[in-house]
N, C-alpha and C positions, 0 to 999 in steps of 0.2 A: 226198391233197389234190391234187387237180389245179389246175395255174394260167390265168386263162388268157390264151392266148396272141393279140399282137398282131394275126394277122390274123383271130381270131375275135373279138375286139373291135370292130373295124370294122363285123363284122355286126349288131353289137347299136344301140341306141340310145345316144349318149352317156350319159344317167343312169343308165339298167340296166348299166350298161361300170365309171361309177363306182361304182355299187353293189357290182357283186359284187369291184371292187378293195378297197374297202373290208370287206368281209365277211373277203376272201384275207388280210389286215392285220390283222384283230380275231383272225383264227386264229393265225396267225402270233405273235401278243404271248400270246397263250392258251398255244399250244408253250410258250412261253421263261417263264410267270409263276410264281412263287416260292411262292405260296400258295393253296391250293384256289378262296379265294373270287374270289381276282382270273380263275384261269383262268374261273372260272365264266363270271363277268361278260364274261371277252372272246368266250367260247364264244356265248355267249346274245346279245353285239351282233351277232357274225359271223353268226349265223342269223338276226338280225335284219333285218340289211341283205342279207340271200339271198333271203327272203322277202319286202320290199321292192322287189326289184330285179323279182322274177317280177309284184308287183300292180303296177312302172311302166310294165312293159312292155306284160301283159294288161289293163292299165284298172282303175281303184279303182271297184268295185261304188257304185251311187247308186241316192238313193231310200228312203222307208220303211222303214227297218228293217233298211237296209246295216250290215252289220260297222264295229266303229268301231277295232280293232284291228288289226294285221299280222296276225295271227294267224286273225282272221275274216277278213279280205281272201282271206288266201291260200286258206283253204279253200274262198271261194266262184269265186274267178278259177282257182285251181288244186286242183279236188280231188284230183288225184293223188298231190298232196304231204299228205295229212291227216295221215298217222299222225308228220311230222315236225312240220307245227305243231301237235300236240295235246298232244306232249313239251314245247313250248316254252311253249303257254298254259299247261300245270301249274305249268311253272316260272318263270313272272310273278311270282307270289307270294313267291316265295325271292328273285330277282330285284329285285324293292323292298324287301326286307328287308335284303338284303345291302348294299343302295347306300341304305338309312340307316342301315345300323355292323355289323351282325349278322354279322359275321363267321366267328362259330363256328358257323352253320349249315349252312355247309357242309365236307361231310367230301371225303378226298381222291376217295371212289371215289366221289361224286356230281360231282366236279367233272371228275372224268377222263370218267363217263357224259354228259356236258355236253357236252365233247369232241369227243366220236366223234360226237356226235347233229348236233354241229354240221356238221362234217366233210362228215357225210354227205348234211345238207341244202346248204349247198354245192354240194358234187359235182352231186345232183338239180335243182338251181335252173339250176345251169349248163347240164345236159345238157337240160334243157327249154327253157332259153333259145336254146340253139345249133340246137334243133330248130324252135323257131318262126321261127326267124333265116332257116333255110335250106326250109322248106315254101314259100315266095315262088321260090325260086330252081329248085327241085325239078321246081314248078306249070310253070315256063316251060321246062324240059329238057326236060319229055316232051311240048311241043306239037309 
């Protein structure tokens, strides 16, 4: 998991800056939770708020027939990222189950696969965030 760091925050938008602190935060209690369901749940906010951060920074799709979810958002502002929100939209479903009681739906090695999927959207979210950060800066070095 990469963090990130101070002077790459700067680059970003303050809300995309908070997003992905808070995404870094939902991982973080994911690590340290006691029970499959809980990591689940903090895996699943942390790519929640990764994915978030990537549609506040690229524009929330409008109009007819726009995505009403993070998960449509993201694949339409960032299709690069699909195959991470398509793990995430499967797992909505478990997702609201779980945060009305269902706890025993989730097993350890679903919640460890949660995890990593998070982790790695993250990572992705960041490194497309820091890349649009600095395409502006790029544009102007090589005039």
């Amino acid at each position: 998991m990469s963090v990130l760091r101070p002077e790459a925050a700067t680059a970003l938008p303050p809300q995309t800056a908070d997003l992905l602190a808070r995404a870094d935060a939902e991982l973080l209690a994911a690590q340290f939770s006691g029970e499959p369901w809980e990591m689940f749940s903090h895996a699943h906010l942390a790519a929640l708020r990764a994915g978030a951060a990537v549609v506040a920074a690229r524009g929330r799709p409008a109009g007819r027939g726009a995505p009403r979810t993070v998960w449509g958002m993201l694949d339409a502002v960032a299709p690069e990222l699909h195959a991470h929100s398509a793990f995430f939209a499967q797992s909505a479903a478990l997702r609201s189950a779980v945060d009305a009681g269902r706890f025993e739906l989730v097993s350890e090695a679903r919640a460890e696969r949660a995890l990593c999927a998070a982790e790695d959207l993250v990572d992705a979210a960041r490194a497309l965030l820091l890349g649009d950060a600095a395409t502006p800066a790029r544009a102007l070095a090589s005039r």
